[in-house]
N, C-alpha and C positions, 0 to 999 in steps of 0.2 A: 249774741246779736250785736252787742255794745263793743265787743273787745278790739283793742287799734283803732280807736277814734281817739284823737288826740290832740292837742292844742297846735303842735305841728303841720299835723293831715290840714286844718283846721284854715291855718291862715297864712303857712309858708314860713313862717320865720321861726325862730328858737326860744330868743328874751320877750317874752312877754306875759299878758294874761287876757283872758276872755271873759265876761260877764254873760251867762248868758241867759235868759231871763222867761221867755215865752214856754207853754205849758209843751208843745213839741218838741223843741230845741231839750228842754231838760228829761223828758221821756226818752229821746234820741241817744243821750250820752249816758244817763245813770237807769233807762230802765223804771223810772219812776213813773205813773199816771195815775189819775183817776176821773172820776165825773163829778164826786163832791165840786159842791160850792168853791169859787173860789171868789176873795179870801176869807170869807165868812166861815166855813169849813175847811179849807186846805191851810188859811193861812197862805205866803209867802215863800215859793220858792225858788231855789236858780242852784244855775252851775256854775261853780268857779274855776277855768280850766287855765291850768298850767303848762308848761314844761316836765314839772316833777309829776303831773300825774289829774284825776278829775275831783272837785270836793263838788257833796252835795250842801246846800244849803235849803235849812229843812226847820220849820218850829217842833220844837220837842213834846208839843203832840201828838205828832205824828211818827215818834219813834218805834212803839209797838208796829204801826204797819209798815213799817219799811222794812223793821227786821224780819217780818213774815215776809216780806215781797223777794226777800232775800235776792235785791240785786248785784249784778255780777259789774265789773269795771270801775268801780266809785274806789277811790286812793282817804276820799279825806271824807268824814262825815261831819258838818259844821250845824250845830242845833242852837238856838234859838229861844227865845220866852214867847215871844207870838207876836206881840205888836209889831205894827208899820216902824214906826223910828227904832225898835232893837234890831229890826230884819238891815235896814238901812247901817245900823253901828258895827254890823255882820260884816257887811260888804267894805265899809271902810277901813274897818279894820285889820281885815286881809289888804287891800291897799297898801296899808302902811307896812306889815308884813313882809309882806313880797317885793314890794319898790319895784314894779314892775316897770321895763323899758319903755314898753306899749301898752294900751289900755283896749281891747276892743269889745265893742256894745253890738246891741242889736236894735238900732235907733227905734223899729218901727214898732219893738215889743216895751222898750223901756218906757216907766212913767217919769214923766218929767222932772218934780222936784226930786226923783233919785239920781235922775241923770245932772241934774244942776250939784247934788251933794257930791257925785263923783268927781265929776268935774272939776271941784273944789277942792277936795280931797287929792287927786290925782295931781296939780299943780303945772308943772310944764310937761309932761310924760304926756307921750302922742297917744292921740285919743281918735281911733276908728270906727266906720259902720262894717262890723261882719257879716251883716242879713243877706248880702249876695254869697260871699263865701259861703256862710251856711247851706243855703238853697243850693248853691252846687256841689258840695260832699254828699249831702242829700238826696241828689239825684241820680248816682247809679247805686243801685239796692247790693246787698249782701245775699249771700244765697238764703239768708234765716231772714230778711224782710220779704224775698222774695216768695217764701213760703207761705209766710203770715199773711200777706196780699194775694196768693191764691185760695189761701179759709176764707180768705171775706167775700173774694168776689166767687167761689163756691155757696157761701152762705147768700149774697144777694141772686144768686139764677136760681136756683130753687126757690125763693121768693118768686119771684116772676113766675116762675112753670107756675105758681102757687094762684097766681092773680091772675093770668088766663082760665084758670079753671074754674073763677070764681066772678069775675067780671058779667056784670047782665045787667039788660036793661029795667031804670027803675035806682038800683045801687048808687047810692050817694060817694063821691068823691073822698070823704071823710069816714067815709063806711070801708073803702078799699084803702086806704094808709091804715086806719086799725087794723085790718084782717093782715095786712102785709105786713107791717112794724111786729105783730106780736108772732107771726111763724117768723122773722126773723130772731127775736129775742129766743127764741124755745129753742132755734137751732144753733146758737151760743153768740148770737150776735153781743156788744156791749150795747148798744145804741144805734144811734141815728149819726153819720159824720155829717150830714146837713138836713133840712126839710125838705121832707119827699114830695116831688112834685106828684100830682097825680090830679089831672085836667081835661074834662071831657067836653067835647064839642069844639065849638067854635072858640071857646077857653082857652082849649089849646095854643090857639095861636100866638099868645103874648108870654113869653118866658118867664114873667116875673109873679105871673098868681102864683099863690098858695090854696090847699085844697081850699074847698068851701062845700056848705050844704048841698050843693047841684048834682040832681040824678042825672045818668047815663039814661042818654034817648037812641032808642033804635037806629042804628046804623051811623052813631057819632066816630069821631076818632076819640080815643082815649091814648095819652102820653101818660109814662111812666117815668120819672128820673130818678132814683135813688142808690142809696149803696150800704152796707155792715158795716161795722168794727170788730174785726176781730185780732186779738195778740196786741190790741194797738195799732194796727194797721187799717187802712180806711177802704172802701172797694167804691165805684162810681159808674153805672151804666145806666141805658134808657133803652126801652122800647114803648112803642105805637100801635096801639093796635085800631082795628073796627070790629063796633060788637054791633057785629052780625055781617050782611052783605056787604062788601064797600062797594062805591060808585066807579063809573071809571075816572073820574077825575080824584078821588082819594086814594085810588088803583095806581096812577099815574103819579102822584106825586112821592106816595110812598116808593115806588121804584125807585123814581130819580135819585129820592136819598141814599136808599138801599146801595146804588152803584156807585156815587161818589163815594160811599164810606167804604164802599169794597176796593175801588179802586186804589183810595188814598191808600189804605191799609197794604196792600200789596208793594206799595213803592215801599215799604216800611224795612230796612236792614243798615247796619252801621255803616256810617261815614255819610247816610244820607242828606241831604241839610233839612232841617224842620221848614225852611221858607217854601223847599221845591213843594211839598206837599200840600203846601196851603195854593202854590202856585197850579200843581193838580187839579183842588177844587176850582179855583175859578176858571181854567180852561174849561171844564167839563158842563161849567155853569154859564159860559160865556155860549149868548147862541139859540140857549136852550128858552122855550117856552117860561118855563118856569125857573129859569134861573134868576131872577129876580126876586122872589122870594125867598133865597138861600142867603143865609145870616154869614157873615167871614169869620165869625167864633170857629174853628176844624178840633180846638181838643185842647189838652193839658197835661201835666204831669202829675201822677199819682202817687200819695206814701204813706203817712202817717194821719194826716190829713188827706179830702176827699179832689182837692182844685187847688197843686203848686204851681209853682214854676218847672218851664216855660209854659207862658201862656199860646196858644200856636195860631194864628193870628197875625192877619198881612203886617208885616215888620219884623216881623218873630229872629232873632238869631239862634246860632246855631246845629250844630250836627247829633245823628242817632248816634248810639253808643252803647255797646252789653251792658246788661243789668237798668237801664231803662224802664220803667213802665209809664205809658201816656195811654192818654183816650184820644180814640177819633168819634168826634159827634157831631157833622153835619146836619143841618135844620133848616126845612123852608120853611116857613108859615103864611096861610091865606089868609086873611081878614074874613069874616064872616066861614069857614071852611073849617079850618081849624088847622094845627101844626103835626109836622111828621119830622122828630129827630131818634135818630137813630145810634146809637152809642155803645163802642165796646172797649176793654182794655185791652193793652199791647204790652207785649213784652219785646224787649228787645235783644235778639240774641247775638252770638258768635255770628250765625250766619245768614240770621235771618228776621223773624219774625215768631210770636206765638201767641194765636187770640186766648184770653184767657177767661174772656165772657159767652157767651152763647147762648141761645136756646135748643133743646133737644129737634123742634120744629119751627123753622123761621117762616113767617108772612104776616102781613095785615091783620086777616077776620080771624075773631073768636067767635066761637058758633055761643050767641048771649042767650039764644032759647034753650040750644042742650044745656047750659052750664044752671040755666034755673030748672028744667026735670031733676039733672041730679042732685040741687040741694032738694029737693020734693023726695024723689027717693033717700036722700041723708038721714032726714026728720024722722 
């Protein structure tokens, strides 16, 4: 997965070196993850990326699991006593080392009196932010990230098939994230890449709750946002439903989404530019009854993590590109009504397009009275 990432691909030039320090970034090049603690558990660690090749830097702790992780592309293994000021004597002292040309960081990952030590260390040697580089080597997958992000977002649709069959009125908010988190975990998820939204009623409508004690009332909308981890790789989609009848005005708005996100999604093939698409949405939103309640958030780029770069979003630059994966998730929300977004992933091909989320049956209503017989008949 790691092999030909190089300090070259990296930032363009030959003499220099990279620091590179965030728990992604060093997953990305050495293969390295976990969920432990960090630094409490993990300790401190990074990549030191050359010309001659990648060094991990690692506390000698954590040497038994690494040689089980047995990863593939790491040139140098650089180990450690554990402390903040030896991890810090690590990195300077490769500094001096290498006398590197160029120095580049990932400002937005580095902690500060490291980046002051380096700094210091480093002397008159040009001193760069690589976090945009980064993000854009990042952004077209390998065929083996590409796979790995089809397990997750395989692993999070069957969650969903899972939570329509289980969703009924009565059911608390925090009741469907356990039922949901744990058939993911069973079906080899690692975790959670963010906090599952999952928000019923009129709740819905403000993006930023987290679940809470609140049952599911007949005939509410219910939003889902969530996604897996699987291989290291992150997956991110949404659906809406109604448990039970919807109205026609929650009829009507769920449409409207449903087609802006189909629409967008079809303009979707290389050379596109990411702005037309946003410009899509608001054509289609410009006019409409309800476009007023449509959020300009359209999607994101997906990898390792569940929400990268680019963010797609009026200003956005830009063009598609093979080996792409973004989400399209257009959202209106009513005040008192509640919210309909709608979310799937993309792939981006040679020629085209390939959703890689779905449901087996797309609409609105889950029938909430069958779905409570059949736990009656379960019991």
């Amino acid at each position: 997965m790691i092999a030909g990432r190089s300090y070259q691909r990296l930032t363009g030039e030959e003499k220099g070196c990279a620091l590179l320090i965030s728990a992604s970034a060093v997953f990305y090049f050495t293969g390295f993850r976990t969920s432990a603690r960090r630094p409490k558990q993990v300790g401190y660690t990074a990549v030191w990326l050359t010309e001659q090749g990648t060094g991990l830097i690692y506390p000698e702790s954590w040497e038994m699991q690494i040689e089980e992780m047995n990863l593939q592309g790491i040139d140098e293994k650089i180990s450690y006593k554990g402390s903040v000021s030896q991890f810090q004597n690590v990195i300077l002292s490769l500094i001096k080392r290498d006398r590197p040309q160029s120095l580049w960081m990932e400002y937005e990952a580095i902690p500060l009196p490291l980046y002051l030590s380096v700094c210091a260390a480093a002397g008159s040697v040009a001193r760069m932010d690589v976090t945009e580089k980064l993000w854009a080597m990042r952004l077209i997958k390998s065929p083996d990230e590409i796979q790995a992000l089809r397990r997750a977002a395989d692993v999070a649709m069957e969650a969903m098939e899972h939570a329509k069959k289980i969703l009924r009125p009565g059911m608390k908010e925090t009741e469907v994230v356990a039922e949901v988190e744990y058939h993911m975990r069973k079906a080899g998820s690692w975790g959670m890449p963010f906090a599952m939204k999952a928000m019923t009623g009129a709740r819905s409508a403000v993006v930023t709750r987290v679940p809470q004690e609140y049952p599911i009332q007949p005939g509410d909308l219910f939003l889902m946002d969530f996604g897996a981890v699987v291989d290291g790789y992150s997956s991110d989609w949404t659906r809406t439903f109604c448990v039970g009848e919807p109205s026609k005005e929650q009829q009507e708005l769920y449409d409207f989404v449903w087609e802006i996100e189909r629409s967008c999604i079809c303009q979707i093939r290389p050379g596109v530019s990411l702005s037309s698409l946003v410009k899509q949405m608001e054509e289609m939103a410009a006019g409409h009854p309800l476009g007023k309640f449509l959020k300009t958030h359209l999607g994101h780029s997906v990898g390792i993590t569940s929400h990268e770069p680019p963010v797609i979003e009026p200003g956005v630059l830009g063009t598609l590109e093979p080996g792409m994966v973004i989400t399209i998730e257009p959202g209106a929300y009513i005040p008192g009504l509640g919210g309909v977004r709608i979310e799937d992933e993309i792939l981006v091909t040679e020629s085209g397009y390939e959703i890689l989320t779905g449901l087996k049956e797309e609409g609105l209503a889950v029938n909430g009275e069958k779905n409570e017989e059949r736990r009656g008949m379960e019991k």
